[in-house]
mmCIF file as Biopython writes it, N, C-alpha, C and O atoms, coordinates in Angstrom:
data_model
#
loop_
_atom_site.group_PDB
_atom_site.id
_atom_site.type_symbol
_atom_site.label_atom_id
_atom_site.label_alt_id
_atom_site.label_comp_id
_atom_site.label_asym_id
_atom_site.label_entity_id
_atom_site.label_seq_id
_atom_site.pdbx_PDB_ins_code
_atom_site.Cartn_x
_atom_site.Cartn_y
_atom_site.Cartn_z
_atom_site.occupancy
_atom_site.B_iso_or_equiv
_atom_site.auth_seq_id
_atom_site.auth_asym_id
_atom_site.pdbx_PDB_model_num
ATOM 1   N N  . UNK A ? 1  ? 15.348 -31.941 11.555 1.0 0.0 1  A 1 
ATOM 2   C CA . UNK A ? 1  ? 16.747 -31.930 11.206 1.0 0.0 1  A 1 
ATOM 3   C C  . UNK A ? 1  ? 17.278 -33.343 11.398 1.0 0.0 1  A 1 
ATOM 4   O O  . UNK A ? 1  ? 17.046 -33.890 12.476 1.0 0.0 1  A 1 
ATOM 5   N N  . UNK A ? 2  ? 18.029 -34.046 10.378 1.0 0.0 2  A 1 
ATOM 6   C CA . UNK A ? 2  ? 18.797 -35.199 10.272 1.0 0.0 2  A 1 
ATOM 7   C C  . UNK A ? 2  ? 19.945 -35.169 10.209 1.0 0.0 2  A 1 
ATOM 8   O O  . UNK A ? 2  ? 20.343 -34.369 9.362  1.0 0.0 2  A 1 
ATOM 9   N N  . UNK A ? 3  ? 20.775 -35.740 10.784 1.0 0.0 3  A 1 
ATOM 10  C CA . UNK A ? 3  ? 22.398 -36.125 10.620 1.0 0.0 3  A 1 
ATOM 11  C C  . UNK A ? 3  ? 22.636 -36.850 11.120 1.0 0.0 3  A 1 
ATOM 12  O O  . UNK A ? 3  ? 22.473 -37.071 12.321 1.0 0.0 3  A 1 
ATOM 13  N N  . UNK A ? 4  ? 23.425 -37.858 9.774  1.0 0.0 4  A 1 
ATOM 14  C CA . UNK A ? 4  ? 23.640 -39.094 9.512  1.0 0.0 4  A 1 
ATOM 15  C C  . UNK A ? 4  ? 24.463 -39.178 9.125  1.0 0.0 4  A 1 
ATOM 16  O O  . UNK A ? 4  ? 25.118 -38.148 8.965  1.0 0.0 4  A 1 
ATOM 17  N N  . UNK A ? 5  ? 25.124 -40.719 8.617  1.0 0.0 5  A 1 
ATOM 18  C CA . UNK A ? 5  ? 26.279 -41.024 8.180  1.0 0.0 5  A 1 
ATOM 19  C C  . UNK A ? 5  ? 26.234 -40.766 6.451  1.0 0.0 5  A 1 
ATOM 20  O O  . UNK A ? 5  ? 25.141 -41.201 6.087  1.0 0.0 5  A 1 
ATOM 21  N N  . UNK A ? 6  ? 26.873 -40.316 5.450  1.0 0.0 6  A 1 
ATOM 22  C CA . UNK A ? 6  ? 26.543 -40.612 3.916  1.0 0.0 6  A 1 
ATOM 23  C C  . UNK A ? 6  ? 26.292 -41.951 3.429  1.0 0.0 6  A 1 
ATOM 24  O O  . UNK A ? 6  ? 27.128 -42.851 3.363  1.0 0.0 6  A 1 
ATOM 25  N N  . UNK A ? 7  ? 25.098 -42.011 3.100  1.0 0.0 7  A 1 
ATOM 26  C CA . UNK A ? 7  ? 25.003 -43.688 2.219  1.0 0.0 7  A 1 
ATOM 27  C C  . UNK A ? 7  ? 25.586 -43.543 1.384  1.0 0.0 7  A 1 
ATOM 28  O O  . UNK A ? 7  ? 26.114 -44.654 1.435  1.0 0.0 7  A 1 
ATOM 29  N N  . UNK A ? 8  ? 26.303 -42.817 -0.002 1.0 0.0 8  A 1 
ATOM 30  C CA . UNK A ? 8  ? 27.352 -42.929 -0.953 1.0 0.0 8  A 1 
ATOM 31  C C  . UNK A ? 8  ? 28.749 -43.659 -0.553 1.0 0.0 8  A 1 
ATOM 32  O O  . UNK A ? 8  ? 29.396 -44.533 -1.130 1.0 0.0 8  A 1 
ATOM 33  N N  . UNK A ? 9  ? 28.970 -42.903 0.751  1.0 0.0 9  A 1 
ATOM 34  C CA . UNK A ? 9  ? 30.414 -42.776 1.323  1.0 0.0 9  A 1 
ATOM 35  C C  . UNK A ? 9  ? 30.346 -44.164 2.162  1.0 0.0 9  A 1 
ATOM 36  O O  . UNK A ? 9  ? 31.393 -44.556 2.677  1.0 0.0 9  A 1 
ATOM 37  N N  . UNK A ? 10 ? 29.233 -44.875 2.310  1.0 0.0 10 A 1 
ATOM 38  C CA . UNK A ? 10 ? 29.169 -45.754 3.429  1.0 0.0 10 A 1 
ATOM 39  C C  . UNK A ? 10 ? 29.152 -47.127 2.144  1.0 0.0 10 A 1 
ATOM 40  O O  . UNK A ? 10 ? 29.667 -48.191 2.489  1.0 0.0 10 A 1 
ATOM 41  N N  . UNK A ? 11 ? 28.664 -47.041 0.983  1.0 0.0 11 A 1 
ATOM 42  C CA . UNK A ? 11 ? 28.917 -48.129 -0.023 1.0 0.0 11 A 1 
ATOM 43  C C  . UNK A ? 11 ? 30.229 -47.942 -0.587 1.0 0.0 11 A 1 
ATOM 44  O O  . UNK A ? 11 ? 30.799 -48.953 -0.998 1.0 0.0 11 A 1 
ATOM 45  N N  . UNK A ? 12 ? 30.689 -47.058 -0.660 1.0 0.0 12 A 1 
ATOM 46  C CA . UNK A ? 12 ? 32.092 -46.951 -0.792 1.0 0.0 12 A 1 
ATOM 47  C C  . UNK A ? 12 ? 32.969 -47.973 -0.094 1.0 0.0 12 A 1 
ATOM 48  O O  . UNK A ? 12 ? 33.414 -48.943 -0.707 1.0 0.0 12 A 1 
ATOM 49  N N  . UNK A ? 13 ? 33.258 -47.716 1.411  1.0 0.0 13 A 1 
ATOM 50  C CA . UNK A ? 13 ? 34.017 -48.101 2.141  1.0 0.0 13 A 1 
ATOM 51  C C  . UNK A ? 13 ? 33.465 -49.448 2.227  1.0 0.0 13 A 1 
ATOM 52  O O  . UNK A ? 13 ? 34.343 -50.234 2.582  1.0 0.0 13 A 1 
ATOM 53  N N  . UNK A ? 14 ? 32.211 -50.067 2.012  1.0 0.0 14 A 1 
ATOM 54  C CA . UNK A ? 14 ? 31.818 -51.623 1.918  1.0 0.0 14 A 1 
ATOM 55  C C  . UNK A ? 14 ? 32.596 -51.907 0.907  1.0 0.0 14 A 1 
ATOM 56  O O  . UNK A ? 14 ? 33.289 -52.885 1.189  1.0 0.0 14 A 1 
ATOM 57  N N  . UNK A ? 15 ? 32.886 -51.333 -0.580 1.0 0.0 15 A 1 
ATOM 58  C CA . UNK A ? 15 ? 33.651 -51.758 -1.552 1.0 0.0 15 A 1 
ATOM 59  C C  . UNK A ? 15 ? 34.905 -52.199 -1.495 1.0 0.0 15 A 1 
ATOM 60  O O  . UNK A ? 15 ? 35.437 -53.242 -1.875 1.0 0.0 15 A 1 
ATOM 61  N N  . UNK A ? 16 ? 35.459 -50.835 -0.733 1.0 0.0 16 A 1 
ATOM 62  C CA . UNK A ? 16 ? 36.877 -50.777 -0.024 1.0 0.0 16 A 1 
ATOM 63  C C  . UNK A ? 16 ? 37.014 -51.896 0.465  1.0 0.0 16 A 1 
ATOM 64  O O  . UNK A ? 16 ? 37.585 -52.563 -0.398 1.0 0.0 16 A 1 
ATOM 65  N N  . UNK A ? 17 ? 36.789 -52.642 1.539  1.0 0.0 17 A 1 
ATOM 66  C CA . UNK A ? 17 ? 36.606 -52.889 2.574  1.0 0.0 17 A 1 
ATOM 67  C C  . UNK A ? 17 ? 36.206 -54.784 1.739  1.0 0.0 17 A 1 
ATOM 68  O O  . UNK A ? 17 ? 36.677 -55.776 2.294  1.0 0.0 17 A 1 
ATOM 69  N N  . UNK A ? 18 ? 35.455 -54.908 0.627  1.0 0.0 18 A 1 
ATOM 70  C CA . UNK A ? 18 ? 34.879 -56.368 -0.067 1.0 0.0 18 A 1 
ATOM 71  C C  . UNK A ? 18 ? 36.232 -56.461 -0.528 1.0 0.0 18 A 1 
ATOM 72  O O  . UNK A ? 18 ? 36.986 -57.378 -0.203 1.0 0.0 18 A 1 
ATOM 73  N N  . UNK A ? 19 ? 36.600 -55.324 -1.433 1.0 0.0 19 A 1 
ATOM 74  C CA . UNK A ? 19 ? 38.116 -55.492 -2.297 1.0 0.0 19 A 1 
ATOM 75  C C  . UNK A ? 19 ? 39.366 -56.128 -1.682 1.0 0.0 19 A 1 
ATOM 76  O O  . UNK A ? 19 ? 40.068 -57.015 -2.166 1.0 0.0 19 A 1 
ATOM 77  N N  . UNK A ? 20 ? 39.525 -55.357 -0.273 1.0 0.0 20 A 1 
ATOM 78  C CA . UNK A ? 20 ? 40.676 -55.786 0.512  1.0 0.0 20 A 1 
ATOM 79  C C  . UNK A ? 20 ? 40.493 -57.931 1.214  1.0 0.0 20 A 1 
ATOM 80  O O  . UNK A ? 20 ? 41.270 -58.750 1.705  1.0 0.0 20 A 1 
ATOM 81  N N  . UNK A ? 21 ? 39.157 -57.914 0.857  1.0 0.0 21 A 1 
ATOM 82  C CA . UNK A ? 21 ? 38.875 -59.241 1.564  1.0 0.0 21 A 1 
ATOM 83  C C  . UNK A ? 21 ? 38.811 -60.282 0.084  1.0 0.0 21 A 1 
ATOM 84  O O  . UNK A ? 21 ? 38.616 -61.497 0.123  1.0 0.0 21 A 1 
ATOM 85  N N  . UNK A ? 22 ? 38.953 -59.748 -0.743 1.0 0.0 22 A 1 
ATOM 86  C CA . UNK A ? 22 ? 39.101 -60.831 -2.102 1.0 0.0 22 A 1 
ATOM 87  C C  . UNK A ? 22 ? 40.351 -60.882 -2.340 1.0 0.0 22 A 1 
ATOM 88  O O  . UNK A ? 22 ? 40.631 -61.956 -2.872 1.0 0.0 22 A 1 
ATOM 89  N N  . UNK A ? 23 ? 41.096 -60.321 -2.216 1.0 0.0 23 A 1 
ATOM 90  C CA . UNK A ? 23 ? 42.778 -59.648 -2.104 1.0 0.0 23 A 1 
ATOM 91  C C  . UNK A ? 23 ? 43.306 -60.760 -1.381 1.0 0.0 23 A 1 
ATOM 92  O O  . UNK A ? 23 ? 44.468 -61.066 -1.651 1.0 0.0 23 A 1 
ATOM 93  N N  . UNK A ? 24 ? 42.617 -61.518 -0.404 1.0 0.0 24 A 1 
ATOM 94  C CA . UNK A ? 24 ? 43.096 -62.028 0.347  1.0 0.0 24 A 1 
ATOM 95  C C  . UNK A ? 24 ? 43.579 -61.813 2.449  1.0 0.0 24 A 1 
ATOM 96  O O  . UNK A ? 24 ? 44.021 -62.614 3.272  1.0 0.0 24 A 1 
ATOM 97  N N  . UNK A ? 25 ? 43.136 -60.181 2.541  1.0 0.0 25 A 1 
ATOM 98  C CA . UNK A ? 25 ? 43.278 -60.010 3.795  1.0 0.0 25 A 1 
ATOM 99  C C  . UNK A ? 25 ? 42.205 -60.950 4.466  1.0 0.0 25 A 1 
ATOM 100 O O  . UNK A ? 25 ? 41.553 -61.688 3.729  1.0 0.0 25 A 1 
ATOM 101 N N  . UNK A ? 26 ? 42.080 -60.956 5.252  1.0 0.0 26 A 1 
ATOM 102 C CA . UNK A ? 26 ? 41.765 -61.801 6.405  1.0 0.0 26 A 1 
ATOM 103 C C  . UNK A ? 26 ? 40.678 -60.843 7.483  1.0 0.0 26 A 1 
ATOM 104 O O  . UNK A ? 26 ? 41.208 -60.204 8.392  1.0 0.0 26 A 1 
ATOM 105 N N  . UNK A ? 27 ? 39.308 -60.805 7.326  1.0 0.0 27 A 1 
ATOM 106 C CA . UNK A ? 27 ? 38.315 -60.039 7.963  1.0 0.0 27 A 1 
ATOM 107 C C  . UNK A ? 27 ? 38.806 -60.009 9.198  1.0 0.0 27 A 1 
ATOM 108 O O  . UNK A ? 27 ? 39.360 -58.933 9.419  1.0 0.0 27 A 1 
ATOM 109 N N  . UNK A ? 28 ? 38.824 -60.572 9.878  1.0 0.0 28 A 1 
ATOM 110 C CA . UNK A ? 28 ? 39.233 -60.446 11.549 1.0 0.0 28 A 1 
ATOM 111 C C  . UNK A ? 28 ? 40.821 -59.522 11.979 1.0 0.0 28 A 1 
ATOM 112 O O  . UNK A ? 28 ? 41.206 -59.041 13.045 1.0 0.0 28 A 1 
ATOM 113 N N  . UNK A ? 29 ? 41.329 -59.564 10.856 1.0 0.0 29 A 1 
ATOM 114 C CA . UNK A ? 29 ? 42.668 -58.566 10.771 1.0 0.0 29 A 1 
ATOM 115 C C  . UNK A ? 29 ? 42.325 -56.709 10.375 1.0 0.0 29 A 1 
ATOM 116 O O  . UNK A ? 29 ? 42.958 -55.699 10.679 1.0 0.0 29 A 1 
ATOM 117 N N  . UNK A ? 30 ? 40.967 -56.919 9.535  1.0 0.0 30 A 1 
ATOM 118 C CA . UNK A ? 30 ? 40.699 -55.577 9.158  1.0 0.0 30 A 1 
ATOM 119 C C  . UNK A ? 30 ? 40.087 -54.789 10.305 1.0 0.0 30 A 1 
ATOM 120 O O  . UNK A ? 30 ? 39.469 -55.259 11.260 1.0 0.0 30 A 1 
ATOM 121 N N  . UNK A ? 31 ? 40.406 -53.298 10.011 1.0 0.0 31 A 1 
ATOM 122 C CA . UNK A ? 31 ? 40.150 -52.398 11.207 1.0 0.0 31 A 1 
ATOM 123 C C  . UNK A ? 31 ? 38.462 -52.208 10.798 1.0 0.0 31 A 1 
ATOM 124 O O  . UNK A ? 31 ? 37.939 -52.415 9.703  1.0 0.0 31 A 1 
ATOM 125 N N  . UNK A ? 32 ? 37.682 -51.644 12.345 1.0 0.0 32 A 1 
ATOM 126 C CA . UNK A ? 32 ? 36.216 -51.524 12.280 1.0 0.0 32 A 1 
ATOM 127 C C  . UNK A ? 32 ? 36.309 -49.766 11.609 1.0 0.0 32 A 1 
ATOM 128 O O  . UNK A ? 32 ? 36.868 -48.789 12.108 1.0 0.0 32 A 1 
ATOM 129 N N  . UNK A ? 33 ? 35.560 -49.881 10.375 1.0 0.0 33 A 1 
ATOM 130 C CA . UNK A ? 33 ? 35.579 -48.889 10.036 1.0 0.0 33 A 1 
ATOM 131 C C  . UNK A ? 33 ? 34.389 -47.732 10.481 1.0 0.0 33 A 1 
ATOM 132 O O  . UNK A ? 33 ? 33.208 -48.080 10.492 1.0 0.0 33 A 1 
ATOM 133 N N  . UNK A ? 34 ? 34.710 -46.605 10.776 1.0 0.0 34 A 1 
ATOM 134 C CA . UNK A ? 34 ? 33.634 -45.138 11.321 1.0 0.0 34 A 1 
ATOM 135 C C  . UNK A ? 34 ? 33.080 -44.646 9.762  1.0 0.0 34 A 1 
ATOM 136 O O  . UNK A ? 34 ? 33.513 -44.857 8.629  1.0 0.0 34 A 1 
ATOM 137 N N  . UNK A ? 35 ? 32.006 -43.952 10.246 1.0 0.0 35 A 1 
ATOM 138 C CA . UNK A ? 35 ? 32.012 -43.254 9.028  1.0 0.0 35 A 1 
ATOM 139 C C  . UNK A ? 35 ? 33.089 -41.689 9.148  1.0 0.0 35 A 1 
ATOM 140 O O  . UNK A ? 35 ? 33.700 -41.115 10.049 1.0 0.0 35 A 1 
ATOM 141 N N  . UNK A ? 36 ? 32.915 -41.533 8.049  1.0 0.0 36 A 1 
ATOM 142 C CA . UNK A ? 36 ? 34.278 -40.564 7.758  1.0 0.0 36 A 1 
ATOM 143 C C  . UNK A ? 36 ? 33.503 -38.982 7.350  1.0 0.0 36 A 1 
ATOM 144 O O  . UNK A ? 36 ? 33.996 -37.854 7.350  1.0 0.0 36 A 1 
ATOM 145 N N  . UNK A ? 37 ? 31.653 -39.598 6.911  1.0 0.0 37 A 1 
ATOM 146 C CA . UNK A ? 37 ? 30.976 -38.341 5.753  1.0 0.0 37 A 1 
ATOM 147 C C  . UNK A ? 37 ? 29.929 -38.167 6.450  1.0 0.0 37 A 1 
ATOM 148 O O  . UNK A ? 37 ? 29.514 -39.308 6.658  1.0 0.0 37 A 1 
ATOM 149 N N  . UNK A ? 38 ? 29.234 -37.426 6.948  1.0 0.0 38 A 1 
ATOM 150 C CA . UNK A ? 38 ? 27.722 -36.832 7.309  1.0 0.0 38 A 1 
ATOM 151 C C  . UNK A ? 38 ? 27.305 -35.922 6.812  1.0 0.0 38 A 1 
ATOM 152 O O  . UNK A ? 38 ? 28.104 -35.078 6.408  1.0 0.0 38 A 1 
ATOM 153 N N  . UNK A ? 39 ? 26.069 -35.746 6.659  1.0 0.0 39 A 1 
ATOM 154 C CA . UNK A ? 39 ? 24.765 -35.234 6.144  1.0 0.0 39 A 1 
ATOM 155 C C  . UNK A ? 39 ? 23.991 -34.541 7.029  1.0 0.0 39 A 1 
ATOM 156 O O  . UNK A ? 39 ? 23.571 -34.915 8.124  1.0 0.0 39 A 1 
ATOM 157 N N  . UNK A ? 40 ? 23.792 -33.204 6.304  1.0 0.0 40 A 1 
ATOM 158 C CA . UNK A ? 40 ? 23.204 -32.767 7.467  1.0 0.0 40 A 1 
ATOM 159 C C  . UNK A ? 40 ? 21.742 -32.396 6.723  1.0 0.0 40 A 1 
ATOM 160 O O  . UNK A ? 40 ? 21.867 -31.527 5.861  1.0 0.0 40 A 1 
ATOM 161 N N  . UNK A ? 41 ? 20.440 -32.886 6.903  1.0 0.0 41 A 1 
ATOM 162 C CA . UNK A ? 41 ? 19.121 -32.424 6.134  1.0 0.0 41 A 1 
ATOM 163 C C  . UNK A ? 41 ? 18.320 -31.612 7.204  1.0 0.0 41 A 1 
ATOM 164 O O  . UNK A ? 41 ? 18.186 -31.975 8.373  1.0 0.0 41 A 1 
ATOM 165 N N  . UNK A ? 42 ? 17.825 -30.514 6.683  1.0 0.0 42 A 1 
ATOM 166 C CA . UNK A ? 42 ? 16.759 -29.677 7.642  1.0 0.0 42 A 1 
ATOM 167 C C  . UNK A ? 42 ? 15.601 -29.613 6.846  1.0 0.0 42 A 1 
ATOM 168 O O  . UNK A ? 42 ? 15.633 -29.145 5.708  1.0 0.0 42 A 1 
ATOM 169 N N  . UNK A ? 43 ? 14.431 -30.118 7.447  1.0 0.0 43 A 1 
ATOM 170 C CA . UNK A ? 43 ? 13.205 -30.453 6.962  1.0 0.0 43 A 1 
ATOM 171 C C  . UNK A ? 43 ? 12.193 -28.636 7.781  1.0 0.0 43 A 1 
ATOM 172 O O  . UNK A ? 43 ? 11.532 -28.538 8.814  1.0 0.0 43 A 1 
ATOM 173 N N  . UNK A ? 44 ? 12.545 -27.550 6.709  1.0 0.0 44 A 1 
ATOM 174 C CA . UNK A ? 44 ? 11.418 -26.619 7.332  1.0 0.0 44 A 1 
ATOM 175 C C  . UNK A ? 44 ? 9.708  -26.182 7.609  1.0 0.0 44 A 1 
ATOM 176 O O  . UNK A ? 44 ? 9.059  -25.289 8.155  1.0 0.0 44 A 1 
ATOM 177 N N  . UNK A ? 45 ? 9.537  -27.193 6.998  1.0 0.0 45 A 1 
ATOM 178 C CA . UNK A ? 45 ? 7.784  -27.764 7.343  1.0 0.0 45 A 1 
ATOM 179 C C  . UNK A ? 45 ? 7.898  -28.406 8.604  1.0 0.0 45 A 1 
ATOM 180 O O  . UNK A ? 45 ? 7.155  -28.027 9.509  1.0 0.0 45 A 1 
ATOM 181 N N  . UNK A ? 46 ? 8.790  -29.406 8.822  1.0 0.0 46 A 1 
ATOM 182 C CA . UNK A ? 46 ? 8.415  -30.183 9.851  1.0 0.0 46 A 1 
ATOM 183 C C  . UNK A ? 46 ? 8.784  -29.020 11.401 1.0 0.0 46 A 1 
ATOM 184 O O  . UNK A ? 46 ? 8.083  -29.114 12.408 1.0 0.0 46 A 1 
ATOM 185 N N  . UNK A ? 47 ? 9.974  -27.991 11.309 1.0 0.0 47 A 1 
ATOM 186 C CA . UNK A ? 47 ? 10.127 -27.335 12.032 1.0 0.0 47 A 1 
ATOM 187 C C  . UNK A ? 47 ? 8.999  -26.244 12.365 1.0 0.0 47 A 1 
ATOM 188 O O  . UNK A ? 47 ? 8.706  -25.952 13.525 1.0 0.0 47 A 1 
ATOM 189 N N  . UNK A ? 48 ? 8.575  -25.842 11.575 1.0 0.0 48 A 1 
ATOM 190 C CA . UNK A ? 48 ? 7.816  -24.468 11.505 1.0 0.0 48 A 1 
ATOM 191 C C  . UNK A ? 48 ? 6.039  -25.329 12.075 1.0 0.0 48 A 1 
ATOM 192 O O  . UNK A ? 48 ? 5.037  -24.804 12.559 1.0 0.0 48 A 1 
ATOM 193 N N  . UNK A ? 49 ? 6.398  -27.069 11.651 1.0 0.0 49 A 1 
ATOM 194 C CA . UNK A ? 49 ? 4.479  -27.499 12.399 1.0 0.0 49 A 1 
ATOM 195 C C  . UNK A ? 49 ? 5.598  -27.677 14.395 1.0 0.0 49 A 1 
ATOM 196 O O  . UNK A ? 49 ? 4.908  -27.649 15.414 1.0 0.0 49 A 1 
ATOM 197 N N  . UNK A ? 50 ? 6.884  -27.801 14.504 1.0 0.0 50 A 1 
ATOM 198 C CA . UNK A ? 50 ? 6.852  -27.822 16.110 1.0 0.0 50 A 1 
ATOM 199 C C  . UNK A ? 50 ? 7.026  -26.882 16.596 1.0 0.0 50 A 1 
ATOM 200 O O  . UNK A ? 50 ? 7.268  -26.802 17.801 1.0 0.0 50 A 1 
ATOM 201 N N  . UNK A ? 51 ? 6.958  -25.896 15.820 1.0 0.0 51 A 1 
ATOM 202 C CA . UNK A ? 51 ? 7.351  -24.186 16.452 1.0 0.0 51 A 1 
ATOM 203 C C  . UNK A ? 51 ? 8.811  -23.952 16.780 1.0 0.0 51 A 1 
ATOM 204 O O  . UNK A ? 51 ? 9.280  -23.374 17.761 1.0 0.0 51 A 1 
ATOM 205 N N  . UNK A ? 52 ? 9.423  -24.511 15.774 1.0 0.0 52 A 1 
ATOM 206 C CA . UNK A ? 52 ? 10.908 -23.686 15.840 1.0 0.0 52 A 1 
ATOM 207 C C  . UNK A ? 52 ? 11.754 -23.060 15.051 1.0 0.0 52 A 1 
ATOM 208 O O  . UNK A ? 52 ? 11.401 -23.095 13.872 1.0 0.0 52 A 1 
ATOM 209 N N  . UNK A ? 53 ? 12.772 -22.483 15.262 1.0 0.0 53 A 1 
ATOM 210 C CA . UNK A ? 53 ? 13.379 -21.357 14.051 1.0 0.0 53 A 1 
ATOM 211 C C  . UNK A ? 53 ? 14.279 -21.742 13.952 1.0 0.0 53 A 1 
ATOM 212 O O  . UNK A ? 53 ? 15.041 -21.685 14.917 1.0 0.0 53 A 1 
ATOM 213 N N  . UNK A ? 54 ? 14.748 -22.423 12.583 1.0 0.0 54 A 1 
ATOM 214 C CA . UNK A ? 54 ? 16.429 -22.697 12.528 1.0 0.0 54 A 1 
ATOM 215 C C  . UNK A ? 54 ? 17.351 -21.487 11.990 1.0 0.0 54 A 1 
ATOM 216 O O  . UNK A ? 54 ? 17.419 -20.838 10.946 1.0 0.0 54 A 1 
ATOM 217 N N  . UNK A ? 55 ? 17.876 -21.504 12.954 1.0 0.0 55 A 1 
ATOM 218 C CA . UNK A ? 55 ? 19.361 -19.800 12.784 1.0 0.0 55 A 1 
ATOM 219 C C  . UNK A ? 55 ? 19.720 -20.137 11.075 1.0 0.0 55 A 1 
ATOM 220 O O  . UNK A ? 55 ? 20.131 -21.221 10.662 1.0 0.0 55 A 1 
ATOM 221 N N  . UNK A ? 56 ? 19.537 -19.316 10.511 1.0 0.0 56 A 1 
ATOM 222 C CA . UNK A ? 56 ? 20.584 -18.538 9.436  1.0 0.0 56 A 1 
ATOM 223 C C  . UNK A ? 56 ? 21.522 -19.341 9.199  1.0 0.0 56 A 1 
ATOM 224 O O  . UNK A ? 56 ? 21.724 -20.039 8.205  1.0 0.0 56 A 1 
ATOM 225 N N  . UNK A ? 57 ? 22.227 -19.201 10.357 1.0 0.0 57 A 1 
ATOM 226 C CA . UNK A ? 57 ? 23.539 -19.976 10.229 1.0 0.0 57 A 1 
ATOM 227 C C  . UNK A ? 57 ? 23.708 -21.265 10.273 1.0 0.0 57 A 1 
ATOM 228 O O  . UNK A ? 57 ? 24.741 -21.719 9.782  1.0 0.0 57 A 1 
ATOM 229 N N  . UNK A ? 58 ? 22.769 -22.124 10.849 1.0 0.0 58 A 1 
ATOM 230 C CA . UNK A ? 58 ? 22.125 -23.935 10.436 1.0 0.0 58 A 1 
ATOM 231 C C  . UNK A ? 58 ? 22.040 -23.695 9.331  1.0 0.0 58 A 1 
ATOM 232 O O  . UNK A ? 58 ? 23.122 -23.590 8.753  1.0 0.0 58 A 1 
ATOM 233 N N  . UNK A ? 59 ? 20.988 -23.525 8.631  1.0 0.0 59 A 1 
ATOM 234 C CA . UNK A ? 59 ? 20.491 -23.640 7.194  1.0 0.0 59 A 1 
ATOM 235 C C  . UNK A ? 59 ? 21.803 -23.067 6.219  1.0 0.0 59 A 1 
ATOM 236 O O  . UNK A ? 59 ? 21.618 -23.371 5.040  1.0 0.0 59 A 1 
ATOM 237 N N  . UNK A ? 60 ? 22.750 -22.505 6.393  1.0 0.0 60 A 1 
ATOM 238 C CA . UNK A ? 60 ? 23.421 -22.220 5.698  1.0 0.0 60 A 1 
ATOM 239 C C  . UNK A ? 60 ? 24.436 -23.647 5.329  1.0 0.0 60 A 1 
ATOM 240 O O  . UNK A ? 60 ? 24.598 -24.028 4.170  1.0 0.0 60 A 1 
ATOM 241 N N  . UNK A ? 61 ? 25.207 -24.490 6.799  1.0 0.0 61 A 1 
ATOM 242 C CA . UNK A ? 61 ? 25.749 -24.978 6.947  1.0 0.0 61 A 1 
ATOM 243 C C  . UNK A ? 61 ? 25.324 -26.615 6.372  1.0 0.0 61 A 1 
ATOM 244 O O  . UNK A ? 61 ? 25.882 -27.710 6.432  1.0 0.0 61 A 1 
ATOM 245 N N  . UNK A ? 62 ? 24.090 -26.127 5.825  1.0 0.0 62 A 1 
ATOM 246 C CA . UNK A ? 62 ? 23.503 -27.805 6.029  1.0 0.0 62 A 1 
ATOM 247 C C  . UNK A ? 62 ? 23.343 -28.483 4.405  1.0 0.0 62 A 1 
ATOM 248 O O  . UNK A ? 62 ? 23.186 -27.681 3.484  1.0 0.0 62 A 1 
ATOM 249 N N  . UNK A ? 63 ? 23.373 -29.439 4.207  1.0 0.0 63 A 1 
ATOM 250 C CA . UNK A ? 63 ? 23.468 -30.563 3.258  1.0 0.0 63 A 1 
ATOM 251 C C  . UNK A ? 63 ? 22.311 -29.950 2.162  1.0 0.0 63 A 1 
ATOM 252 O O  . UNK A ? 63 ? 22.386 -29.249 1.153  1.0 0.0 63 A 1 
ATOM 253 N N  . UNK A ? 64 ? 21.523 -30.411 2.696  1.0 0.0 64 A 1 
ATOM 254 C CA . UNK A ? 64 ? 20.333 -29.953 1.841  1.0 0.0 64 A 1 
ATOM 255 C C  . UNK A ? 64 ? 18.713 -29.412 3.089  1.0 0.0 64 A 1 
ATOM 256 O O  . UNK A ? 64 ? 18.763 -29.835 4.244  1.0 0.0 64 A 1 
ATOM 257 N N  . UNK A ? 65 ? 17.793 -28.756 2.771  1.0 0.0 65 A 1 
ATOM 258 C CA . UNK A ? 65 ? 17.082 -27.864 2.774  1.0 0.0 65 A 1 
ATOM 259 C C  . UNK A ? 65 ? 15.952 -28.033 2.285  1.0 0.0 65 A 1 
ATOM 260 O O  . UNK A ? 65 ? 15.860 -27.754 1.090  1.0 0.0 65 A 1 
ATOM 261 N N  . UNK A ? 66 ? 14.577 -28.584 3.062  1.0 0.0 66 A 1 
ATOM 262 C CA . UNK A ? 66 ? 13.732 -29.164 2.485  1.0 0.0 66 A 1 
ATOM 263 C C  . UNK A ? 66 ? 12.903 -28.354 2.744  1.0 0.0 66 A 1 
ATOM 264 O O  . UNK A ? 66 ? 13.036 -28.040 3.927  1.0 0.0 66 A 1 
ATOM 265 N N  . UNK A ? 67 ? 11.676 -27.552 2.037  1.0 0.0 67 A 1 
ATOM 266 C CA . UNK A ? 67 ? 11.410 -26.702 2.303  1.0 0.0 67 A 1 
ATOM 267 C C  . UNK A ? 67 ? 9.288  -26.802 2.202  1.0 0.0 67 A 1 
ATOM 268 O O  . UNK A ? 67 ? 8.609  -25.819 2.499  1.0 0.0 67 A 1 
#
């Protein structure tokens, strides 16, 4: 199981973030940005070779489902 930040959502806010600095803001004035998007991947091969069971309710909740 992985969860991470979104790489879509994370080139985004670099864009955001290039745009506001050609604009003219001033890098040292801009706020440190978090990510805002996560990902949640469950890899069930890799679970089922360490002997574990992901609930129903994980796999439901999750990003994508590798099987």
């Amino acid at each position: 199981m992985s969860y991470w930040a979104s790489f879509p959502d994370a080139v985004r806010q670099v864009g955001v973030y290039a745009g506001r600095i050609l604009k003219g803001d001033k890098p040292a004035d801009l706020p440190v940005l978090q990510p805002t998007k996560f990902e949640m991947v469950i890899n069930l091969n890799t679970a089922k070779a360490l002997g574990l069971t992901i609930p129903p309710g994980v796999l439901a909740i999750a990003d994508e489902v590798i099987e």
